[in-house]
Biopython code that builds the backbone (N, CA, C, O; Angstrom):
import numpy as np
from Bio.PDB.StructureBuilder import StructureBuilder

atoms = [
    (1, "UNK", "N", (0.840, -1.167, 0.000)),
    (1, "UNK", "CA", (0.000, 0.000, 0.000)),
    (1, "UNK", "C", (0.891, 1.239, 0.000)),
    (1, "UNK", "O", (1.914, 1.389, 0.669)),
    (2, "UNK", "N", (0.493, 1.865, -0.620)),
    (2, "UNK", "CA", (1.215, 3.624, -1.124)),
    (2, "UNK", "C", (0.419, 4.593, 0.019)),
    (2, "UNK", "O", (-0.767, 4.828, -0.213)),
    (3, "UNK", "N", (1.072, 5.207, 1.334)),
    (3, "UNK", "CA", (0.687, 5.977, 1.893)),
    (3, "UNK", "C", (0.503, 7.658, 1.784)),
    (3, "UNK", "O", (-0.320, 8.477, 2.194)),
    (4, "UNK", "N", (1.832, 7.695, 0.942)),
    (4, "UNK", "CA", (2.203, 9.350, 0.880)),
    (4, "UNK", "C", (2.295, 9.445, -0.853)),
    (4, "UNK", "O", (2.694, 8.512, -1.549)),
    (5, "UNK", "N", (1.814, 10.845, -1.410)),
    (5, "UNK", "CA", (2.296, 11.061, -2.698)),
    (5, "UNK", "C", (3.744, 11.071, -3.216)),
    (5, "UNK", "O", (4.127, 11.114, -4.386)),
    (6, "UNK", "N", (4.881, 10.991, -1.420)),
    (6, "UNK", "CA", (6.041, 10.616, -2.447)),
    (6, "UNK", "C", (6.275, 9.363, -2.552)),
    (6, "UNK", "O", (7.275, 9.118, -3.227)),
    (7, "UNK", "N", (5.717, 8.452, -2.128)),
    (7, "UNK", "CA", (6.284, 7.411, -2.331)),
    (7, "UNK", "C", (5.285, 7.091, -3.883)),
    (7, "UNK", "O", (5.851, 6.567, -4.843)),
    (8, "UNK", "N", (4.216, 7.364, -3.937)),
    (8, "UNK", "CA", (4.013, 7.622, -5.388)),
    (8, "UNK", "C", (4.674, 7.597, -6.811)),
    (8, "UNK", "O", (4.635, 6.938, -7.849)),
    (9, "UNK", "N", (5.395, 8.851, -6.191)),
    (9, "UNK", "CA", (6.227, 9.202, -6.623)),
    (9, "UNK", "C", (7.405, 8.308, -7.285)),
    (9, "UNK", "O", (7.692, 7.889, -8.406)),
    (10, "UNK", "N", (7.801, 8.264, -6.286)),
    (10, "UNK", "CA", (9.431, 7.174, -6.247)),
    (10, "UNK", "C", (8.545, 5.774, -6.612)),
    (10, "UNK", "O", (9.420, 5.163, -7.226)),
    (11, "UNK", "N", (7.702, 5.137, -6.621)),
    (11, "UNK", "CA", (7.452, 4.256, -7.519)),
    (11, "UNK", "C", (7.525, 4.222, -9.217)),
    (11, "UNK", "O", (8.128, 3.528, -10.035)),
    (12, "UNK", "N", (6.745, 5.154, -9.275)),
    (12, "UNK", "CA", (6.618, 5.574, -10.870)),
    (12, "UNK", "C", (8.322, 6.045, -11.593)),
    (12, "UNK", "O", (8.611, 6.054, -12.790)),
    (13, "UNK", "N", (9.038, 6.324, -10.668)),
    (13, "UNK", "CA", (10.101, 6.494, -10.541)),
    (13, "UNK", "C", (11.332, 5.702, -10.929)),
    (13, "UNK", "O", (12.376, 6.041, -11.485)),
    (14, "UNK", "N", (10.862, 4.462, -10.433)),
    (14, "UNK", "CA", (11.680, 3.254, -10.079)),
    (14, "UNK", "C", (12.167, 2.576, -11.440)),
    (14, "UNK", "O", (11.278, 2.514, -12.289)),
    (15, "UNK", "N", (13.168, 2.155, -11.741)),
    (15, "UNK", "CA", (13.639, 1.663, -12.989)),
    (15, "UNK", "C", (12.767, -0.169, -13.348)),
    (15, "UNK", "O", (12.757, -0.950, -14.299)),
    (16, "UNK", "N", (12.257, -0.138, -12.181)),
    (16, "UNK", "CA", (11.535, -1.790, -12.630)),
    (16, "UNK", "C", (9.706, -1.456, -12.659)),
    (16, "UNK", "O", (8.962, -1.522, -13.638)),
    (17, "UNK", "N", (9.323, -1.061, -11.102)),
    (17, "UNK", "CA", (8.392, -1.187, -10.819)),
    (17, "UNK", "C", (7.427, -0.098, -12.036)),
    (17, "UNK", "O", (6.536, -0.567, -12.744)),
    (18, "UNK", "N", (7.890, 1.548, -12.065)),
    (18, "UNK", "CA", (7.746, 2.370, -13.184)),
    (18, "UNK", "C", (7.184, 1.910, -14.237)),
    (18, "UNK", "O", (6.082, 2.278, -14.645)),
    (19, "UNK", "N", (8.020, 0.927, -14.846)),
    (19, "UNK", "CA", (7.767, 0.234, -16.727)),
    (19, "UNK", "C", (6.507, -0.823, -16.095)),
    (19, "UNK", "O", (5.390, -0.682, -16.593)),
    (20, "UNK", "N", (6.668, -1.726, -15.156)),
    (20, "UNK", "CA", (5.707, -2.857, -14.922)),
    (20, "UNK", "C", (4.202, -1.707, -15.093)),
    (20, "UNK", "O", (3.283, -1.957, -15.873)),
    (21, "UNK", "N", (4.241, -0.506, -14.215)),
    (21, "UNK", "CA", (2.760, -0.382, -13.996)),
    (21, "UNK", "C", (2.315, 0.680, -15.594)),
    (21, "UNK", "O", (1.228, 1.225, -15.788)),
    (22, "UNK", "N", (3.532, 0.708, -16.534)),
    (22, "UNK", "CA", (2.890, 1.486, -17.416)),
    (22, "UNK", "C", (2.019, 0.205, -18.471)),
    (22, "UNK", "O", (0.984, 0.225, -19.137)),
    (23, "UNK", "N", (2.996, -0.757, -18.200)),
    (23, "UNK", "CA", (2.253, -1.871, -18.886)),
    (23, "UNK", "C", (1.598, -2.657, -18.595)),
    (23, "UNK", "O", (1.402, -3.607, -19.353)),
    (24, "UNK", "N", (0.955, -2.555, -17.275)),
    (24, "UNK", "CA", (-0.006, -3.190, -16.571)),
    (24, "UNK", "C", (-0.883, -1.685, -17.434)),
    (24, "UNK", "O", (-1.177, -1.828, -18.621)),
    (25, "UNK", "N", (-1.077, -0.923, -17.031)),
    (25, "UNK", "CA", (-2.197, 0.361, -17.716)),
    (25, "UNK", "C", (-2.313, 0.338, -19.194)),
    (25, "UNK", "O", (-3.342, 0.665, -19.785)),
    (26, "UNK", "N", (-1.151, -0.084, -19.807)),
    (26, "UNK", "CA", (-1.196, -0.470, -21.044)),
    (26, "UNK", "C", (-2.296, -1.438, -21.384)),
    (26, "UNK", "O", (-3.227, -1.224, -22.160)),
    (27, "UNK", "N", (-2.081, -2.429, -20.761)),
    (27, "UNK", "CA", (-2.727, -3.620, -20.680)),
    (27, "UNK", "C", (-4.597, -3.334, -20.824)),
    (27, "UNK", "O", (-5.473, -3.611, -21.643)),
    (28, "UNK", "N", (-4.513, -2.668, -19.576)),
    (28, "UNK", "CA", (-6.231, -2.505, -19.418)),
    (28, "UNK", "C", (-6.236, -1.914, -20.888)),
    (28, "UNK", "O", (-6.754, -2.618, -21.754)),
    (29, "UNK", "N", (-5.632, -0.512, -21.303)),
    (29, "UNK", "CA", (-5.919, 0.635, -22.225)),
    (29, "UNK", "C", (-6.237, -0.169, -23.422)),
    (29, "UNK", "O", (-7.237, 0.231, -24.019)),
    (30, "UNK", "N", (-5.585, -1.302, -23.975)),
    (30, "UNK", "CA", (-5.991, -2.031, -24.704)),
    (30, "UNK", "C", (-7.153, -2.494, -24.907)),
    (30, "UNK", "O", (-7.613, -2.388, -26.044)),
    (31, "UNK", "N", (-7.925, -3.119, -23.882)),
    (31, "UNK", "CA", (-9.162, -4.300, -24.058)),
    (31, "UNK", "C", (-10.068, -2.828, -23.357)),
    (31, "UNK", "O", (-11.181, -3.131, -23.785)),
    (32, "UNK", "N", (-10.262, -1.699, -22.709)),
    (32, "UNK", "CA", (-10.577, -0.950, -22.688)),
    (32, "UNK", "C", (-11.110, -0.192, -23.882)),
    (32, "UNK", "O", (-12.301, 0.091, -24.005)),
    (33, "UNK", "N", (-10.097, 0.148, -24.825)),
    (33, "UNK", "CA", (-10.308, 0.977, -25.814)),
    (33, "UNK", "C", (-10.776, 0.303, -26.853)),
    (33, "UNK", "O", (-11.308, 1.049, -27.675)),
    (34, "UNK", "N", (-10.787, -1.055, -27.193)),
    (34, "UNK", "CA", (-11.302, -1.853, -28.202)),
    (34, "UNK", "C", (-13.153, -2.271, -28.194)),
    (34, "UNK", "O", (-13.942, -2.759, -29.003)),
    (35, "UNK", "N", (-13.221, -1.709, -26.679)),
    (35, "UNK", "CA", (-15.043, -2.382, -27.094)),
    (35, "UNK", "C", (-15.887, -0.790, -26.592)),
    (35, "UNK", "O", (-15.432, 0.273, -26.168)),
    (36, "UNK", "N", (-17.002, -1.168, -26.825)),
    (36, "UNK", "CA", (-18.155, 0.314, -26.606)),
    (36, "UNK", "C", (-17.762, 1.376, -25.369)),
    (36, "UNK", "O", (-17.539, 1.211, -24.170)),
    (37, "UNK", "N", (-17.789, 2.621, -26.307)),
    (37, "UNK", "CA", (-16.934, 3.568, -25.334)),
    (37, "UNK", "C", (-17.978, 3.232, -23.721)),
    (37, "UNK", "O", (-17.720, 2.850, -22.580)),
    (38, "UNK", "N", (-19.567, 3.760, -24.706)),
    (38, "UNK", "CA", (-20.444, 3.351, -23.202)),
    (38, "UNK", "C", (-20.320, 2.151, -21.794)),
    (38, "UNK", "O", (-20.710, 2.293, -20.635)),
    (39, "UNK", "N", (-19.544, 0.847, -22.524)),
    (39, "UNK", "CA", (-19.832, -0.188, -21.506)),
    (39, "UNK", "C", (-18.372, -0.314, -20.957)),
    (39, "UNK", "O", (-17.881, -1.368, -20.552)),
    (40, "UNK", "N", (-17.713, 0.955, -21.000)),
    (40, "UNK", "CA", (-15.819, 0.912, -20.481)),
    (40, "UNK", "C", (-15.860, 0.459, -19.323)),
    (40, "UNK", "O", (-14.906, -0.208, -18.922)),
    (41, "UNK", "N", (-16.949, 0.699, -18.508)),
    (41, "UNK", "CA", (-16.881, 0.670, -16.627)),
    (41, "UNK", "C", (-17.368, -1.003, -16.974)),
    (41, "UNK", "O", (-16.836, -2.003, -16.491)),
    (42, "UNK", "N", (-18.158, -0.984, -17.637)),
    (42, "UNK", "CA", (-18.809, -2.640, -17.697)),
    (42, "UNK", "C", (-17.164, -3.701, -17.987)),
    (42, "UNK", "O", (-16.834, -4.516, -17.124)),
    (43, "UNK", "N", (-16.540, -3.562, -18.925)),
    (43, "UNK", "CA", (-15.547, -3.613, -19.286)),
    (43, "UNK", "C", (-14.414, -3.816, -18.312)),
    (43, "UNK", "O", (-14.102, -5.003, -18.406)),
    (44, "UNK", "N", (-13.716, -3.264, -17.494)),
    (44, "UNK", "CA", (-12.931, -3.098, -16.593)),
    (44, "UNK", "C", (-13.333, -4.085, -15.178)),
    (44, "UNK", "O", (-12.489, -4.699, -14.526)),
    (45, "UNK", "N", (-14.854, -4.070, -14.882)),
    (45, "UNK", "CA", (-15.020, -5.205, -14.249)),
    (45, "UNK", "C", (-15.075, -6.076, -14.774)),
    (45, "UNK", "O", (-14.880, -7.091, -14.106)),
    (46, "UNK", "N", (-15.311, -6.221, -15.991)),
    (46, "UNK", "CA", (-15.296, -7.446, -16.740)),
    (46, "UNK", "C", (-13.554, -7.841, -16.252)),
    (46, "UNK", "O", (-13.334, -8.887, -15.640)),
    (47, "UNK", "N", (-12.544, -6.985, -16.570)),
    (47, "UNK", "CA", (-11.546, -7.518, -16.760)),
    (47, "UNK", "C", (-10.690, -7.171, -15.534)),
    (47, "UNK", "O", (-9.527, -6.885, -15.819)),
    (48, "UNK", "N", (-11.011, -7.133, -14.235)),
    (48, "UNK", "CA", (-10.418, -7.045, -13.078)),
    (48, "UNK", "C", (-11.418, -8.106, -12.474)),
    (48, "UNK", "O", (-11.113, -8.155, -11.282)),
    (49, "UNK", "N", (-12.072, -8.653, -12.618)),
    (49, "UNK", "CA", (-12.979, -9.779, -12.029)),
    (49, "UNK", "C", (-14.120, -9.116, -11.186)),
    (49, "UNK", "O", (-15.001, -9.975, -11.151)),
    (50, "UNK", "N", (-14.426, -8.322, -10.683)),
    (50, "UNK", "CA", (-15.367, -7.595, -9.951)),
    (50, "UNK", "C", (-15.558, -6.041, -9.981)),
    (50, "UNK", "O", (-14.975, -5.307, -10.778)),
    (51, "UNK", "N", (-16.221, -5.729, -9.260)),
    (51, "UNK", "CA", (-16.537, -4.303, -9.053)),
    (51, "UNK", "C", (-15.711, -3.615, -8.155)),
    (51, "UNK", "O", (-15.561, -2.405, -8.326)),
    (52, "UNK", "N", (-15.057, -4.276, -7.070)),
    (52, "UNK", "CA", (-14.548, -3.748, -6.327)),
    (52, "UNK", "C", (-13.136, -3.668, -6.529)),
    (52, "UNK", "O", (-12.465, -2.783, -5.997)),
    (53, "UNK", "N", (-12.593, -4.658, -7.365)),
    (53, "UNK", "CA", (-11.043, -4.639, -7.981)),
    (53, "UNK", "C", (-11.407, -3.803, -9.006)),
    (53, "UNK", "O", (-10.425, -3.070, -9.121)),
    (54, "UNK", "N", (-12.497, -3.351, -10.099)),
    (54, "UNK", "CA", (-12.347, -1.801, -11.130)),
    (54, "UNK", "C", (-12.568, -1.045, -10.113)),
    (54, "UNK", "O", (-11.533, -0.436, -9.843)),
    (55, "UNK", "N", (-13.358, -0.804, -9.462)),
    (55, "UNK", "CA", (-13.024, 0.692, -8.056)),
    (55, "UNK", "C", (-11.112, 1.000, -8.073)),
    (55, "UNK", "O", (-10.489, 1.955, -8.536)),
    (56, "UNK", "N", (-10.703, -0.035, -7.488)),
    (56, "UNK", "CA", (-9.205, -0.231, -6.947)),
    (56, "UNK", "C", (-8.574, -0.262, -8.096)),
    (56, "UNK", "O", (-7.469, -0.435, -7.582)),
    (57, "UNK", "N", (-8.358, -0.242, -9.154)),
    (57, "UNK", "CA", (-7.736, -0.295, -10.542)),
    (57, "UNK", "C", (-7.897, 1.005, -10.776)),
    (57, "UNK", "O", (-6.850, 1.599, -11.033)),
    (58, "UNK", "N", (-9.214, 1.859, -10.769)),
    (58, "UNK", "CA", (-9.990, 3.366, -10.934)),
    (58, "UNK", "C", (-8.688, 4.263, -9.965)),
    (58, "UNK", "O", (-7.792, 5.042, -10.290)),
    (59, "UNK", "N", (-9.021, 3.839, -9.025)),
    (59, "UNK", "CA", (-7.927, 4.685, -7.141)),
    (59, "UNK", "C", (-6.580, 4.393, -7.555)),
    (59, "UNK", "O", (-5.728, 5.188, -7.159)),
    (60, "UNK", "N", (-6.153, 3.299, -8.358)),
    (60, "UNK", "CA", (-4.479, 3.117, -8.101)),
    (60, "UNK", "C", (-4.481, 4.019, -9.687)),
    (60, "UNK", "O", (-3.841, 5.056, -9.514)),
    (61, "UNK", "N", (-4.809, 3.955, -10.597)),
    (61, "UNK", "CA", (-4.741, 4.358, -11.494)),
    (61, "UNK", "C", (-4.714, 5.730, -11.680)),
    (61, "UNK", "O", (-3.736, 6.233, -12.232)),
    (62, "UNK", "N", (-5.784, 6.518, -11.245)),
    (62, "UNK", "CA", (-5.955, 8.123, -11.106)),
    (62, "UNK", "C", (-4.105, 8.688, -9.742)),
    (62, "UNK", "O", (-3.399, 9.696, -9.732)),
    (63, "UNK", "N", (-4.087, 7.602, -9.025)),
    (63, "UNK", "CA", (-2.640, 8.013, -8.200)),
    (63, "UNK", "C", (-1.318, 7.508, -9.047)),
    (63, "UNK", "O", (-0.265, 8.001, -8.642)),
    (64, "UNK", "N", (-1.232, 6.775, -9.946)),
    (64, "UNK", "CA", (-0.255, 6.716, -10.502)),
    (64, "UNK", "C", (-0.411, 8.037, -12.024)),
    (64, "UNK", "O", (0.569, 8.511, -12.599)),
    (65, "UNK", "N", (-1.788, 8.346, -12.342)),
    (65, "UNK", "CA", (-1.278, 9.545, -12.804)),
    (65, "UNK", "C", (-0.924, 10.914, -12.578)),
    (65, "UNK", "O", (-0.223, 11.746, -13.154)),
    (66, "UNK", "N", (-1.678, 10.873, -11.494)),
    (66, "UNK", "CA", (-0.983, 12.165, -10.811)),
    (66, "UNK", "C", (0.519, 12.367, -9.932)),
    (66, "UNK", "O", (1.126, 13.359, -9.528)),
    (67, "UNK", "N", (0.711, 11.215, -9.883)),
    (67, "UNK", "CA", (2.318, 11.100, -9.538)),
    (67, "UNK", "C", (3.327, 10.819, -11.242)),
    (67, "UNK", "O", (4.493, 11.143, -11.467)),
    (68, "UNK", "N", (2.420, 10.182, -12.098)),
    (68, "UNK", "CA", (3.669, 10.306, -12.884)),
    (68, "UNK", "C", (3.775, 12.221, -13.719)),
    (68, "UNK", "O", (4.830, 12.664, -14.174)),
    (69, "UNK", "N", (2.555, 12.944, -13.713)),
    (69, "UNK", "CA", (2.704, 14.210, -13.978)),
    (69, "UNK", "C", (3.423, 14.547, -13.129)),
    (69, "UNK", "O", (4.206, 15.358, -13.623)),
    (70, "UNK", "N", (3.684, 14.352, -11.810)),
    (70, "UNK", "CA", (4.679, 15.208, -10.684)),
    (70, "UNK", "C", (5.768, 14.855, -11.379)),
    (70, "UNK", "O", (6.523, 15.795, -11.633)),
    (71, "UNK", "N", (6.135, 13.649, -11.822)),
    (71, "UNK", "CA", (7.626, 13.137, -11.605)),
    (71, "UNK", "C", (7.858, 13.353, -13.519)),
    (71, "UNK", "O", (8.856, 13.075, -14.184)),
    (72, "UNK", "N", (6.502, 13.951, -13.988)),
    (72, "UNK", "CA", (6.926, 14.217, -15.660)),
    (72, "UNK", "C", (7.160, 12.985, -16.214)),
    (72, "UNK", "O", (8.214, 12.846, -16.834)),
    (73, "UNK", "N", (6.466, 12.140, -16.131)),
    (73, "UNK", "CA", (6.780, 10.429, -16.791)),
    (73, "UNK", "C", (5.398, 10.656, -17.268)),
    (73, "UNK", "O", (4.310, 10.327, -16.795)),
    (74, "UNK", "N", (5.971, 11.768, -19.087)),
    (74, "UNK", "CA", (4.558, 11.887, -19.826)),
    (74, "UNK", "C", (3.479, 10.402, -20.052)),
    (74, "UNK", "O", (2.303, 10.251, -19.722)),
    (75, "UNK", "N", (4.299, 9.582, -20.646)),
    (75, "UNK", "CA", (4.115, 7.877, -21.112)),
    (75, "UNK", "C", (3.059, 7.811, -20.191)),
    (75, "UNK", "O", (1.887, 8.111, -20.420)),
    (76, "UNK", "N", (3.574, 7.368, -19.050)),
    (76, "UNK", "CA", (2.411, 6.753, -17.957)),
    (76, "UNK", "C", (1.050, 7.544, -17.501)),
    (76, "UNK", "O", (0.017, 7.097, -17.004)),
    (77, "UNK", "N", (1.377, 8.707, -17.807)),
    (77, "UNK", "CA", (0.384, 9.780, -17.398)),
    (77, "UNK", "C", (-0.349, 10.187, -18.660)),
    (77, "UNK", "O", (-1.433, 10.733, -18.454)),
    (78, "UNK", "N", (0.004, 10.042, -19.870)),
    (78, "UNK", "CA", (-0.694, 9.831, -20.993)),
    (78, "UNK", "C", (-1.812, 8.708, -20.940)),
    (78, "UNK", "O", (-3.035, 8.838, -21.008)),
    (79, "UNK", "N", (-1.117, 7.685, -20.815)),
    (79, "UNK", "CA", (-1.842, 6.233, -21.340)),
    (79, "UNK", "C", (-3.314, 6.189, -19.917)),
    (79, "UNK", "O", (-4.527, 6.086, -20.098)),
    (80, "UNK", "N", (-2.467, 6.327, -18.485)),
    (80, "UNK", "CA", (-3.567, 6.278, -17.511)),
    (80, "UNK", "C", (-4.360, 7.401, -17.558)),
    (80, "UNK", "O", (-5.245, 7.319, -16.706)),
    (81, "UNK", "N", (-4.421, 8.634, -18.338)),
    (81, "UNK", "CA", (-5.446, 9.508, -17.622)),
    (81, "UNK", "C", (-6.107, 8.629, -19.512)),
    (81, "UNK", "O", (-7.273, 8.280, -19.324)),
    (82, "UNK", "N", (-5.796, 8.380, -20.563)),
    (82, "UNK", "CA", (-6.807, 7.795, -21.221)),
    (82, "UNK", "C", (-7.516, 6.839, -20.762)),
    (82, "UNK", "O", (-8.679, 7.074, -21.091)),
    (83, "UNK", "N", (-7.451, 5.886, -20.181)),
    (83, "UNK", "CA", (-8.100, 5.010, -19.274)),
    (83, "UNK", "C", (-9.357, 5.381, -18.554)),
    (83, "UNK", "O", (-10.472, 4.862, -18.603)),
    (84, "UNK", "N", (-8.704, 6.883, -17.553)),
    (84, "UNK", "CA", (-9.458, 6.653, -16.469)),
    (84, "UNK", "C", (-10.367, 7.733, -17.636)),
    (84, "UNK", "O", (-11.487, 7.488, -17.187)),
    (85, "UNK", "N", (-10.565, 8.468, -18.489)),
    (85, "UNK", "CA", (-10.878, 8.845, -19.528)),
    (85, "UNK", "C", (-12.175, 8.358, -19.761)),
    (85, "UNK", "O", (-13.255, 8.947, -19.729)),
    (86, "UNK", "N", (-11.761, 6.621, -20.117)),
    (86, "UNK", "CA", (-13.084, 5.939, -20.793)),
    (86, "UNK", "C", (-14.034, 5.162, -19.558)),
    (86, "UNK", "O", (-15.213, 4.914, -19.812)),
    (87, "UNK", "N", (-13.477, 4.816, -18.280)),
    (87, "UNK", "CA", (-13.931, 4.182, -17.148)),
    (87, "UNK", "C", (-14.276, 5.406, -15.764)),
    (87, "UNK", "O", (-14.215, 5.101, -14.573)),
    (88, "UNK", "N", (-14.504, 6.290, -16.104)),
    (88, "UNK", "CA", (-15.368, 7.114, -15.427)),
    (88, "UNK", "C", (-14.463, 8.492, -14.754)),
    (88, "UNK", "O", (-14.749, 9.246, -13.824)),
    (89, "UNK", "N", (-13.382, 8.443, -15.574)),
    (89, "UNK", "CA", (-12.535, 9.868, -15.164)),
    (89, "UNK", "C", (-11.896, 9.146, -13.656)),
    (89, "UNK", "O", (-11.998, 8.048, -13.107)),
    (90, "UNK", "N", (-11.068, 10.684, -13.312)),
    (90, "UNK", "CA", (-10.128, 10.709, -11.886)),
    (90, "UNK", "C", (-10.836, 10.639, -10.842)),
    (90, "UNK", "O", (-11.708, 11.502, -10.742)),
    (91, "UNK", "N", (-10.753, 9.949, -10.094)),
    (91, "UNK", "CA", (-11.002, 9.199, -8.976)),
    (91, "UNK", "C", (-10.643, 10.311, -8.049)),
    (91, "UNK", "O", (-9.485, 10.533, -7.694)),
    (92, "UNK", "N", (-12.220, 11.356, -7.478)),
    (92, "UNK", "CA", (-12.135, 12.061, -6.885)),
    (92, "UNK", "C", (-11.615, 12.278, -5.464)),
    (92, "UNK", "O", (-11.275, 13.367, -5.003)),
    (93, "UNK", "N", (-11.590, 10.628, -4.572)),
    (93, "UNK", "CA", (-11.618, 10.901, -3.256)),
    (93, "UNK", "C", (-9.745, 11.336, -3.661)),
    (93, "UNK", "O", (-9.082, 12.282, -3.234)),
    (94, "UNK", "N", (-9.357, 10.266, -4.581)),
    (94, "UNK", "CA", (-7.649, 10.207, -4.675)),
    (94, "UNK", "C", (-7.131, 11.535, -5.023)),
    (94, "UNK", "O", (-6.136, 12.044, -4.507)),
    (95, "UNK", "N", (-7.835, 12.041, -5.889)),
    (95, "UNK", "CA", (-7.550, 13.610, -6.303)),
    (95, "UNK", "C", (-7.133, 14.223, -5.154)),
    (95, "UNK", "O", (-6.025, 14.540, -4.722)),
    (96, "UNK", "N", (-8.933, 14.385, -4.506)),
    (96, "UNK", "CA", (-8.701, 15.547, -3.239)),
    (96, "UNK", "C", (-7.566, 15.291, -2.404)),
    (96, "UNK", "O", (-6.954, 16.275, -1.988)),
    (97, "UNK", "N", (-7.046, 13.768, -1.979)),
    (97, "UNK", "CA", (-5.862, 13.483, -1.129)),
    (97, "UNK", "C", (-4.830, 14.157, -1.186)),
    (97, "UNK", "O", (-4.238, 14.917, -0.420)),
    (98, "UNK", "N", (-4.603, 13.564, -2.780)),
    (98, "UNK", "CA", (-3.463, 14.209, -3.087)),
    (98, "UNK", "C", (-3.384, 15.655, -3.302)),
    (98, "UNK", "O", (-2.232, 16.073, -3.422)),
    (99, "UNK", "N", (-4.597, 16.775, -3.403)),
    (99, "UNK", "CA", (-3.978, 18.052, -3.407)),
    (99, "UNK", "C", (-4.243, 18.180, -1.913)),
    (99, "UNK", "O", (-3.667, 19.221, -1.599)),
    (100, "UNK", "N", (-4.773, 17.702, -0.910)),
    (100, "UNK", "CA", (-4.624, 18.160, 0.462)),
    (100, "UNK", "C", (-3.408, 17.879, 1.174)),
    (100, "UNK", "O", (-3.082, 18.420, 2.230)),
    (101, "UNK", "N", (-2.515, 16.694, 0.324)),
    (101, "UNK", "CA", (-1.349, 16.447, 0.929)),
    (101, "UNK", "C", (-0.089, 17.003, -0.122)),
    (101, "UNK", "O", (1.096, 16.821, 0.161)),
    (102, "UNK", "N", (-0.529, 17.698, -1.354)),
    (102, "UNK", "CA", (0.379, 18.903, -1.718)),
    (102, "UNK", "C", (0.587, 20.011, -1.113)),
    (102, "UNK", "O", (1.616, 20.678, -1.013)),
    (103, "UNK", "N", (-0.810, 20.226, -0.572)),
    (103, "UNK", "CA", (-1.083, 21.606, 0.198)),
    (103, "UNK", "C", (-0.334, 21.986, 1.680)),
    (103, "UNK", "O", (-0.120, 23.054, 2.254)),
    (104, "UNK", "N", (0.018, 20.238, 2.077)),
    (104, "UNK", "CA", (0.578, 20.341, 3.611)),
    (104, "UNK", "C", (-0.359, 20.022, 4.536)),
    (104, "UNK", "O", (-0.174, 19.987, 5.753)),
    (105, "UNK", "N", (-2.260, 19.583, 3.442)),
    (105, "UNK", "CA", (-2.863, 19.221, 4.919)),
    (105, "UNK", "C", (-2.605, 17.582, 5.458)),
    (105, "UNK", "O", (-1.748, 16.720, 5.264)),
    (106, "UNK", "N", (-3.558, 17.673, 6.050)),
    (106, "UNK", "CA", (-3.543, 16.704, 6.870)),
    (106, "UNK", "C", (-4.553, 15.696, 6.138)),
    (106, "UNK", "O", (-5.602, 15.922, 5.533)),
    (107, "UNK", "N", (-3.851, 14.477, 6.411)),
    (107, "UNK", "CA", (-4.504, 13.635, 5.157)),
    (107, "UNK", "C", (-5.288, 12.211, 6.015)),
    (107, "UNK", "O", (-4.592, 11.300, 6.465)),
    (108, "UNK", "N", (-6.302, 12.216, 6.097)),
    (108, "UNK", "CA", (-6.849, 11.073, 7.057)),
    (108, "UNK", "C", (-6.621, 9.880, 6.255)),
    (108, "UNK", "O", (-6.137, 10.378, 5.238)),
    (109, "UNK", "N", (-6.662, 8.584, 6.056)),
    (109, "UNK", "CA", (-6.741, 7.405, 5.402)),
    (109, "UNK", "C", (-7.703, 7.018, 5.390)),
    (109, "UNK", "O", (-7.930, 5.946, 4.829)),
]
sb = StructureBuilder()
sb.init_structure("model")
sb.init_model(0)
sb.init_chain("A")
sb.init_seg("    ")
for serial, (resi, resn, name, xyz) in enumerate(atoms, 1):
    if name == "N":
        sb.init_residue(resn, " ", resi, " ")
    sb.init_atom(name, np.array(xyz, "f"), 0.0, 1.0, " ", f" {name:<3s}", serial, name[0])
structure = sb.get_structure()
């Protein structure tokens, strides 16, 4: 589990883990972008096995793009904000986190 936006950060960062999660996002962006823009959310549970792993695919996804724009890793932040694009946009609670813990606030879990 990723607590802080830097460690975010320094993931997307990382010379192994970095490439794995652009092509894990790759991955979805593929079978994502190939069937009805409308049934993308249908889609993503289809292909995370449930509803609650596309939620958690939605949350890790919207935080790995806003950490790879911090860290300027256009690639990853290209491909995931198309994603979260077709499966229901940025994942608001993750948003607000992360600008309350840019801001210096205080960030509950």
């Amino acid at each position: 589990q990723i607590y802080h936006r830097e460690e975010a950060i320094a993931y997307v960062q990382h010379p192994v883990l970095g490439p794995r999660m652009l092509n894990c996002v790759r991955a979805v962006a593929t079978h994502v972008k190939a069937g009805d823009p409308k049934r993308a959310g249908a889609q993503l549970t289809h292909i995370m096995g449930s509803s609650i792993d596309a939620v958690k695919f939605r949350q890790s996804c919207s935080l790995f793009a806003l950490a790879a724009a911090a860290a300027h890793i256009q690639e990853l932040e290209a491909v995931a904000q198309e994603v979260l694009q077709r499966v229901g946009g940025l994942d608001e609670r993750t948003a607000r986190r992360w600008a309350a813990e840019e801001e210096g606030r205080l960030v509950l879990v």
